[in-house]
C-alpha positions as CSV (number, residue, x, y, z in Angstrom):
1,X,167.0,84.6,262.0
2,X,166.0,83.1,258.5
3,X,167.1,79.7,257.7
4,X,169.0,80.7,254.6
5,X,171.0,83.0,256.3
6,X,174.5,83.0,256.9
7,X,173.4,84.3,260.9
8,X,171.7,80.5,260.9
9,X,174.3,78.2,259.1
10,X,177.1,79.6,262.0
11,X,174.1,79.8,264.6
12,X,173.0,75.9,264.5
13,X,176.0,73.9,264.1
14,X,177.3,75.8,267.9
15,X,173.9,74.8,269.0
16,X,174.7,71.4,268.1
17,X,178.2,71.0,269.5
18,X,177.1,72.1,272.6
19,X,173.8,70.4,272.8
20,X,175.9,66.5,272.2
21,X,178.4,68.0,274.2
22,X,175.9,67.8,277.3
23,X,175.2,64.5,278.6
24,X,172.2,62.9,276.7
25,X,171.2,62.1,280.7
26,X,170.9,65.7,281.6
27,X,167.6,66.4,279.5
28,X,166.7,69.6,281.5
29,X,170.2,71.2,281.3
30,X,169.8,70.4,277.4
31,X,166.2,71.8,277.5
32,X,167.8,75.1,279.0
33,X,170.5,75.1,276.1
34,X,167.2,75.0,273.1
35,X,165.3,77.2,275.2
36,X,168.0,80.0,275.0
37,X,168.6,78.9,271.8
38,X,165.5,79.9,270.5
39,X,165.0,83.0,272.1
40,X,168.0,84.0,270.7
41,X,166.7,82.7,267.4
42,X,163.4,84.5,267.7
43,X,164.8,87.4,269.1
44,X,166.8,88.3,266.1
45,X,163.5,89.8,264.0
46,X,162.6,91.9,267.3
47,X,163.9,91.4,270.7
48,X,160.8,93.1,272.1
49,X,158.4,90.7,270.9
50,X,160.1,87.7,272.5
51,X,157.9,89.2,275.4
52,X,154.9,88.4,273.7
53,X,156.0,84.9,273.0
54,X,157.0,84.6,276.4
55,X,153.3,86.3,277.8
56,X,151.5,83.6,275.2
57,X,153.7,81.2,277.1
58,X,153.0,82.0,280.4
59,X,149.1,82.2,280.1
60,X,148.9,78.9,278.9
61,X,150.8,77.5,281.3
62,X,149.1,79.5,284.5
63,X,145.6,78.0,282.8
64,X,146.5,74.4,282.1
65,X,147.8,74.8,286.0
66,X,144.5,76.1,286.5
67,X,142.5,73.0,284.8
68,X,144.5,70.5,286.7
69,X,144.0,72.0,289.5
70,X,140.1,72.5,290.0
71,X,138.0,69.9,290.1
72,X,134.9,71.3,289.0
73,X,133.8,71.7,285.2
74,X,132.5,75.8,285.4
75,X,136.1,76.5,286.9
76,X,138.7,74.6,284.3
77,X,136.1,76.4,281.3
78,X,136.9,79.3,282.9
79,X,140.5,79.2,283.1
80,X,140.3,77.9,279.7
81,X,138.4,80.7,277.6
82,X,140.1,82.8,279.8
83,X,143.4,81.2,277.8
84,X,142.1,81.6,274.9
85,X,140.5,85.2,275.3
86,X,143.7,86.8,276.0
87,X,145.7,85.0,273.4
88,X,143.9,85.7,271.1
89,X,143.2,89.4,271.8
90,X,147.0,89.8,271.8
91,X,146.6,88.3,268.3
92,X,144.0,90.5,267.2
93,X,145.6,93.5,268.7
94,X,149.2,92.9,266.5
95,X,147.5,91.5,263.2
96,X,144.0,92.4,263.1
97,X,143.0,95.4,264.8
98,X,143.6,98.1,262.3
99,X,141.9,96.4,259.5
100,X,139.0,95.9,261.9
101,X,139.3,100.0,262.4
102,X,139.9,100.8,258.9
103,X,137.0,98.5,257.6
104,X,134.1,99.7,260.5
105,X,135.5,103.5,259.6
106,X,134.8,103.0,255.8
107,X,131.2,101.5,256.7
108,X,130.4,104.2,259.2
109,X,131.4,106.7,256.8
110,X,128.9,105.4,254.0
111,X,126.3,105.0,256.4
112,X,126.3,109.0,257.3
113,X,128.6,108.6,260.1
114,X,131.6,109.8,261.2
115,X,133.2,107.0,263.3
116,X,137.1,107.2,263.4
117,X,138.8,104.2,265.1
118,X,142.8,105.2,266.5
119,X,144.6,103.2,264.7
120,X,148.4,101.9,266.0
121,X,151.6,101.6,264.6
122,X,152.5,98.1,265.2
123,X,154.8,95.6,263.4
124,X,153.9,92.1,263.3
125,X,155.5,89.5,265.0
126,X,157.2,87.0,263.5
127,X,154.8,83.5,263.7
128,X,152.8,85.0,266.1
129,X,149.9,82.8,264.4
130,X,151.9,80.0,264.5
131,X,153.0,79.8,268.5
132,X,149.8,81.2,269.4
133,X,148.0,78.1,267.9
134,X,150.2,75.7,269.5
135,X,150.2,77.0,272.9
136,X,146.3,77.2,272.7
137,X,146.2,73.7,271.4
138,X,147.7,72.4,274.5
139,X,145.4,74.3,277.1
140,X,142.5,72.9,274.7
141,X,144.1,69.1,274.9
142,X,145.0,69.4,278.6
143,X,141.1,70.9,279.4
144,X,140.1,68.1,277.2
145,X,142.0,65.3,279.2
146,X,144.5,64.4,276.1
147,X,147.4,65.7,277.4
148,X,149.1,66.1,281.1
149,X,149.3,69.1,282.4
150,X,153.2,70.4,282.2
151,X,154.5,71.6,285.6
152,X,158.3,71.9,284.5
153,X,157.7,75.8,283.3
154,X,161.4,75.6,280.8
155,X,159.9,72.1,279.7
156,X,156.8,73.8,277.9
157,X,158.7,76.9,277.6
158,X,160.6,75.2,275.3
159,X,157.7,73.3,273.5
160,X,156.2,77.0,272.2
161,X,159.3,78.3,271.3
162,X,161.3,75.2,269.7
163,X,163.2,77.0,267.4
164,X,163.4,74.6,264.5
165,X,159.3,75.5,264.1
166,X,158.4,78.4,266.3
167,X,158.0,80.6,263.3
168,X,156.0,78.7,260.3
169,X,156.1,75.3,261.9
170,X,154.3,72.9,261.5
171,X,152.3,73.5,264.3
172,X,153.0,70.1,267.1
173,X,150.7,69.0,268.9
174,X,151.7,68.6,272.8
175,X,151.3,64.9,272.7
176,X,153.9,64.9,270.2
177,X,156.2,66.9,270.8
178,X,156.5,67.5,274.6
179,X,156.9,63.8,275.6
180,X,160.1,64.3,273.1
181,X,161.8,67.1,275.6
182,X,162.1,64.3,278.5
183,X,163.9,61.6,276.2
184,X,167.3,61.3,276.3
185,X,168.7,61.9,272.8
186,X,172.2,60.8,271.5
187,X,173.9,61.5,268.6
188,X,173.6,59.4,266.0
189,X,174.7,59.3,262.5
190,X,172.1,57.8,260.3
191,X,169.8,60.3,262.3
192,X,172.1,63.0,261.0
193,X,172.4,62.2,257.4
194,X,168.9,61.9,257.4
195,X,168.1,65.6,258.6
196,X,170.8,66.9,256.5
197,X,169.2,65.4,253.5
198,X,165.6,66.6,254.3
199,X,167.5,70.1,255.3
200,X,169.2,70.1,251.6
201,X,165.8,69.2,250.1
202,X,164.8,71.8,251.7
203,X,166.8,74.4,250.6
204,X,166.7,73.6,246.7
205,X,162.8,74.1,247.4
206,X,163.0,77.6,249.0
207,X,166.0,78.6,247.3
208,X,166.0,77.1,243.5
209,X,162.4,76.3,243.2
210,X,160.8,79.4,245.5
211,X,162.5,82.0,245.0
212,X,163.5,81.5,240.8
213,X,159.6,81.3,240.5
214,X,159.5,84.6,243.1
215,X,161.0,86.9,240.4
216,X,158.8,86.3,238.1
217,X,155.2,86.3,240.0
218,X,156.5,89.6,242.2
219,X,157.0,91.1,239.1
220,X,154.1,90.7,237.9
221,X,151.5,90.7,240.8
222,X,153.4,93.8,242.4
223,X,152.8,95.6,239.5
224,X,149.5,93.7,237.3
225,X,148.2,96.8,235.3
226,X,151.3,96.8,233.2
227,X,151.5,93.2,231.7
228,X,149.2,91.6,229.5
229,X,146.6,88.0,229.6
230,X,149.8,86.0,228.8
231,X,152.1,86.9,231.7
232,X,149.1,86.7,234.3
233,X,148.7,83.3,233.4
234,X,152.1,82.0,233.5
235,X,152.7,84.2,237.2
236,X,149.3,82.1,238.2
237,X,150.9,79.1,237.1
238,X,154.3,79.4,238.6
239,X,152.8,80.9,241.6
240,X,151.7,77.6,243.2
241,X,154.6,75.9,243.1
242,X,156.7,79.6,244.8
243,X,154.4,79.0,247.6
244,X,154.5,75.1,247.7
245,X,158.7,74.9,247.6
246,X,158.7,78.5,249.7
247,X,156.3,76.7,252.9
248,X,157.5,73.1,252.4
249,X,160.8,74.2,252.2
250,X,160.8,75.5,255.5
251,X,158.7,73.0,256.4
252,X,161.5,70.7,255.7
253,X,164.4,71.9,256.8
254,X,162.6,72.7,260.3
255,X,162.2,68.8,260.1
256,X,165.7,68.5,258.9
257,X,167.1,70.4,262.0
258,X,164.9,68.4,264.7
259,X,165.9,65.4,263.2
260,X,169.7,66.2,263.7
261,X,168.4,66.5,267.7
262,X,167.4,63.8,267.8
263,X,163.1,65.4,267.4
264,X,160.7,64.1,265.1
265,X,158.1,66.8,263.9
266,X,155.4,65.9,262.1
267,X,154.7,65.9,258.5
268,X,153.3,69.0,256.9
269,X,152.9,68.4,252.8
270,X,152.4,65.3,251.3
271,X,152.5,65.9,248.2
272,X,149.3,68.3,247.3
273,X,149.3,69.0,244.1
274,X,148.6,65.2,243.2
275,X,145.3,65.5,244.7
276,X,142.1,64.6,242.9
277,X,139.7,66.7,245.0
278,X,140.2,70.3,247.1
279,X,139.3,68.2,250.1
280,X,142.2,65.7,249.2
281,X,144.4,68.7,248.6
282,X,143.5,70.1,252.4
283,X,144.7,66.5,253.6
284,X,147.9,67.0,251.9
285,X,148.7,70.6,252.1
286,X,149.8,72.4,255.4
287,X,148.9,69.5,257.7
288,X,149.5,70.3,261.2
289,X,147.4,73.9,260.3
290,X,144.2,71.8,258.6
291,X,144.5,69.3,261.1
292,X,144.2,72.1,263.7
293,X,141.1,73.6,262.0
294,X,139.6,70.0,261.9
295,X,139.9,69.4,265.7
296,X,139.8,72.4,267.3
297,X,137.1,74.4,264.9
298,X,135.2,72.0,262.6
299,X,134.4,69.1,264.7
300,X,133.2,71.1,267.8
301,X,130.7,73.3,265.9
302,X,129.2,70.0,265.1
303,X,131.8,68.8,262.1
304,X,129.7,66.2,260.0
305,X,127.5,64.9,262.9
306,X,124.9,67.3,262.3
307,X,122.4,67.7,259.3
308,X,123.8,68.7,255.8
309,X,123.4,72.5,255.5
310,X,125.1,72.7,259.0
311,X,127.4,70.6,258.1
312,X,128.0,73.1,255.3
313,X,127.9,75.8,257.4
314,X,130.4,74.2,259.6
315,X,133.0,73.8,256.6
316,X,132.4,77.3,255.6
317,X,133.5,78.6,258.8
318,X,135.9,76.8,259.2
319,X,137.5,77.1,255.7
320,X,136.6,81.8,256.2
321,X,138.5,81.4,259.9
322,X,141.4,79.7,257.8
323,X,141.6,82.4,255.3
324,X,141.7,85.1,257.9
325,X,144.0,83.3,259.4
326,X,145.9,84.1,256.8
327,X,146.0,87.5,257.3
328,X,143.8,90.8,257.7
329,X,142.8,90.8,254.2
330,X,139.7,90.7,252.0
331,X,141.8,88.4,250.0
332,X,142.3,85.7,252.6
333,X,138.6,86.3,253.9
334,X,137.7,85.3,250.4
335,X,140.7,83.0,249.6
336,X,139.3,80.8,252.6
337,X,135.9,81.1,251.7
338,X,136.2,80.1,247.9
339,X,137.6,76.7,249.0
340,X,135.0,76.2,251.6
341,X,132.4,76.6,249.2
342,X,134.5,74.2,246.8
343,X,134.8,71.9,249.5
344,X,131.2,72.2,250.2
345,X,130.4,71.6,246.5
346,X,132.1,68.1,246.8
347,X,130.5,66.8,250.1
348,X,127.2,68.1,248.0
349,X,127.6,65.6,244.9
350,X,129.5,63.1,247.2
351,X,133.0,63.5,244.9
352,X,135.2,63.3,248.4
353,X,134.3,59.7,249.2
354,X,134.8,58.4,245.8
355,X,138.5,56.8,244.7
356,X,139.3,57.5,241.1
357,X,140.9,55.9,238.7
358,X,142.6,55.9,235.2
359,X,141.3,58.7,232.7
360,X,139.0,59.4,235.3
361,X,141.5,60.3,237.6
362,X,143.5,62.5,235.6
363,X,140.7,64.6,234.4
364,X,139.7,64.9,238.4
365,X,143.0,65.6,238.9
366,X,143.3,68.5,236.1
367,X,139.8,70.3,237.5
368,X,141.6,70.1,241.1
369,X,144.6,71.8,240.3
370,X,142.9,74.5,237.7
371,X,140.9,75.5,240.8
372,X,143.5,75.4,243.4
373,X,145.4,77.4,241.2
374,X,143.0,79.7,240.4
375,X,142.3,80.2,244.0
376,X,145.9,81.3,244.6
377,X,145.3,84.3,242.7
378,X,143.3,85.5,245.6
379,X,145.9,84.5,247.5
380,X,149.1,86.1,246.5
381,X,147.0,89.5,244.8
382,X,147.7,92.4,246.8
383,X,144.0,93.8,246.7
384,X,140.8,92.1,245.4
385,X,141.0,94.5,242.7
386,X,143.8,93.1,241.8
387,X,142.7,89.6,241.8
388,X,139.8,90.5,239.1
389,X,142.4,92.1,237.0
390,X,144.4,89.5,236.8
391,X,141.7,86.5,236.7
392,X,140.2,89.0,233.7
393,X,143.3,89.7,231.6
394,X,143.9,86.0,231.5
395,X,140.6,85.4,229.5
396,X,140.4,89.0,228.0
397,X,143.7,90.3,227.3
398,X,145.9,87.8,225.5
399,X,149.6,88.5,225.2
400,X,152.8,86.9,224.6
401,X,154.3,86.9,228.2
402,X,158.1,87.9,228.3
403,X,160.3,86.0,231.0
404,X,163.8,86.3,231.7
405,X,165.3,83.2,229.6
406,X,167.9,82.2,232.0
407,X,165.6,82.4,235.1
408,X,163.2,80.2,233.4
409,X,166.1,77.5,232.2
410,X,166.7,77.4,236.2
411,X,162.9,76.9,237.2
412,X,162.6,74.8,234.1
413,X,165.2,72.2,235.5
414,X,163.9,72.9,239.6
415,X,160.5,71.9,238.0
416,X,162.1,68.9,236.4
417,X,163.7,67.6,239.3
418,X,161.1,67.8,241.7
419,X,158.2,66.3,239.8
420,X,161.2,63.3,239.2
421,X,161.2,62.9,243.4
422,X,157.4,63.6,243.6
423,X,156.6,60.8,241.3
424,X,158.9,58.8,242.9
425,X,157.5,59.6,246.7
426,X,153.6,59.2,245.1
427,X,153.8,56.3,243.4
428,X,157.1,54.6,246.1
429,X,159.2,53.9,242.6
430,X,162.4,52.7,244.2
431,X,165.4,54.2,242.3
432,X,166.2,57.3,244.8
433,X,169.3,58.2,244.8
434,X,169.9,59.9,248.4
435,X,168.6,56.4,249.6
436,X,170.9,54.3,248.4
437,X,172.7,51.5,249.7
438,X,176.0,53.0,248.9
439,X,178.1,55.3,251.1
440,X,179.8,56.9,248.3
441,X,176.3,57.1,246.5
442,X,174.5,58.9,249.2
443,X,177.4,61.5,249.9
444,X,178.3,62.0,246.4
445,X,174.7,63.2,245.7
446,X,174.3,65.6,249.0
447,X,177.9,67.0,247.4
448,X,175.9,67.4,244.0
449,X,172.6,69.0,246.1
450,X,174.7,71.7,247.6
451,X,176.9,72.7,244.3
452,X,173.1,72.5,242.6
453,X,171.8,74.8,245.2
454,X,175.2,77.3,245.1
455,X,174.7,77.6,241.5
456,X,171.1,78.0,240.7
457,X,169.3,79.1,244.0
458,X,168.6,82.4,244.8
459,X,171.4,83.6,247.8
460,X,169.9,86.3,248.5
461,X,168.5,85.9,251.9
462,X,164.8,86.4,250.7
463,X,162.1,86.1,253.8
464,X,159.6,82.2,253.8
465,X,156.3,84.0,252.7
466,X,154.4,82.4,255.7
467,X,156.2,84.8,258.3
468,X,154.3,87.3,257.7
469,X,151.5,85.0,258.9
């Protein structure tokens, strides 16, 4: 069920009624409520594959049992990597396996030999990447001694599958978000307006900002041999802000609909294309994901404790594992490694620690976002054959780049309008509207959000580009 769907604006509001309509007291009863919820949420892509959300669930659960349960070290690492060993061969199995096969078949096959891999037909589940990392996270944190082990099974049921971020997140960590099932929440009104706001903000990002920009960049990355230098440069540009309203959009209208429960998810953007450095940029974009990486990946291969070329070596596979996470795709694979070397290029001439300032600052900013943006190509190509024809005709093939004038009037203003509430989020200028002291202020302008959104988004019902992550 997407968000901007019709299926999700009848779906949530009855979830609501009947969740306040329970007795804030009986937190398991309104566990059992969500729970169903979002199966029935997540079951709308593929019913079938709710049983591989429900298997993720019920490993991590049987192991964390498991960890609590023995006292000695050999038997909780073994009920651990045996957590993560299955998880994650269920996640090869659905989103890697055939590029595996198709890549070791097209090396054998130069080598001499004939090696031909089955490969299966198999669709990928919706977030699978996402639920996966969560539930892992908690057997990590409970094997680690940061979190208690969960023995209510619907309780942490519910904590891998809470709809509002089962799919794309962000990905909560189990000392955040579990304690949250057990608390009684009651409706409150503030509470409300304030997830309807981030919900609305939300929307304009996915479906004014995203998608506008969408029509133009498909256009021209589905089908780069027949445009010119010109139009590969302005789909590069316009691609990093399609990908930045598409995945903070959801981000925060899954925000939007906890906080109407009465949840509080974390944070996933801040902001990123302010920062002054790529490492800045990886504190600000896709938190709860980078965050991940950092504690789970980066810091126990050694992080920055060790000497500097391991160090490097750390960031570099950590940054490669983050591309792939991506997806099964030389692109990511080299998406993930071209930051990681960028990164790596930072620590090396010590830019990362440094606070800039003035001039300084801007030109640092300017070099970040050329090579953020520039690293996006790689990201939203289709092939890496397409990412050198595109990176190639923007220097070699100039050309007057012909865009639809009333799609670009729309992106023009959605463009407008959010660098107005970025600046005034960065910098904590104090003349936002939806904040205002005013009833009739702050309802007048959700009233002016919603007619904005009706006229210029997209209503189309177009899927968030991280589900297919």
């Amino acid at each position: 069920m997407l968000f901007n769907s019709i299926a999700f604006l009848l779906f949530f509001p009855a979830v609501c009624i009947f969740y306040f309509c329970i007795p804030s007291r009986q937190t398991k009863m309104r566990n059992l409520l969500l729970l169903s919820a979002s199966y029935y949420f997540y079951m709308n892509w593929e019913p079938a594959y709710a049983l591989l959300l429900l298997t993720s669930t019920v490993i991590t659960y049987i192991a964390a049992l498991g960890i609590d349960y023995f006292e000695g070290k050999n038997e909780k690492k073994l009920c651990l990597v045996g957590s993560l060993a299955l998880n994650l061969s269920i996640l090869f199995l659905f989103k890697y396996y055939n590029f595996f096969a198709t890549n070791v078949d097209a090396v054998s096959e130069a080598c001499g030999l004939r090696m031909e891999l089955p490969e299966f037909v198999l669709l990928l589940p919706v977030g699978i990447s996402f639920y996966t990392f969560q539930a892992l996270g908690y057997s990590i944190d409970v094997y680690r001694g940061v979190t208690k082990v969960e023995r209510d099974f619907p309780t942490y049921a519910l904590f891998v599958s809470f709809f509002p971020q089962l799919v794309a997140g962000p990905i909560e960590r189990s000392n955040n978000l579990l304690p949250q099932f057990k608390e009684q929440h009651r409706f409150d009104y503030d509470q409300v307006m304030e997830g309807v706001r981030l919900m609305l903000w939300g929307y304009f990002m996915k479906l004014v900002l995203a998608d506008r920009c969408g029509i133009y960049v498909d256009a021209i990355f589905n089908y780069v041999g027949n445009h010119n230098g010109g139009s590969y440069l302005l789909a590069s540009l316009l691609f990093p802000f399609q990908i930045y309203g598409d995945f903070a959009g959801y981000s925060l209208i899954a925000i939007g609909v906890a906080r109407i429960l009465g949840f509080r998810l974390m944070q996933n953007f801040r902001r990123p294309y302010f920062a002054c450095t790529v490492g800045e940029f990886w504190h600000r974009w896709h938190i709860s994901l980078s965050t991940w990486f950092k504690d789970y990946v980066y810091i126990p291969l050694g992080g920055n404790r060790v000497g500097r070329i391991h160090n490097y070596f750390n960031l570099l596979v950590t940054f490669v594992i983050s591309g792939i996470w991506h997806g099964a795709n030389w692109t990511f694979f080299c998406w993930g490694a071209l930051h990681g070397v960028l990164l790596c290029g930072e620590k090396c001439f010590g830019m990362g620690s440094r606070t800039y300032h003035g001039i300084r600052k801007c030109c640092h900013w300017a070099v970040t976002f050329v090579l953020v943006c520039l690293a996006w190509i790689l990201f939203r190509a289709n092939s890496l054959q397409d990412a050198v024809v595109v990176v190639t005709g923007i220097f070699t093939n100039p050309g007057v780049p012909k865009p639809e004038f009333a799609n670009f009037i729309a992106i023009g203003l959605a463009l407008i309008v959010l660098l107005s509430k970025e600046l005034s989020d960065e910098f904590g200028w104090r003349f936002r509207i939806a904040e205002s002291d005013s009833w009739i202020v702050r309802h007048v302008y959700l009233v002016c959000m919603i007619a904005y959104i009706v006229l210029f988004g997209v209503l189309g019902g177009d899927q968030f580009i991280y589900f297919q992550f």
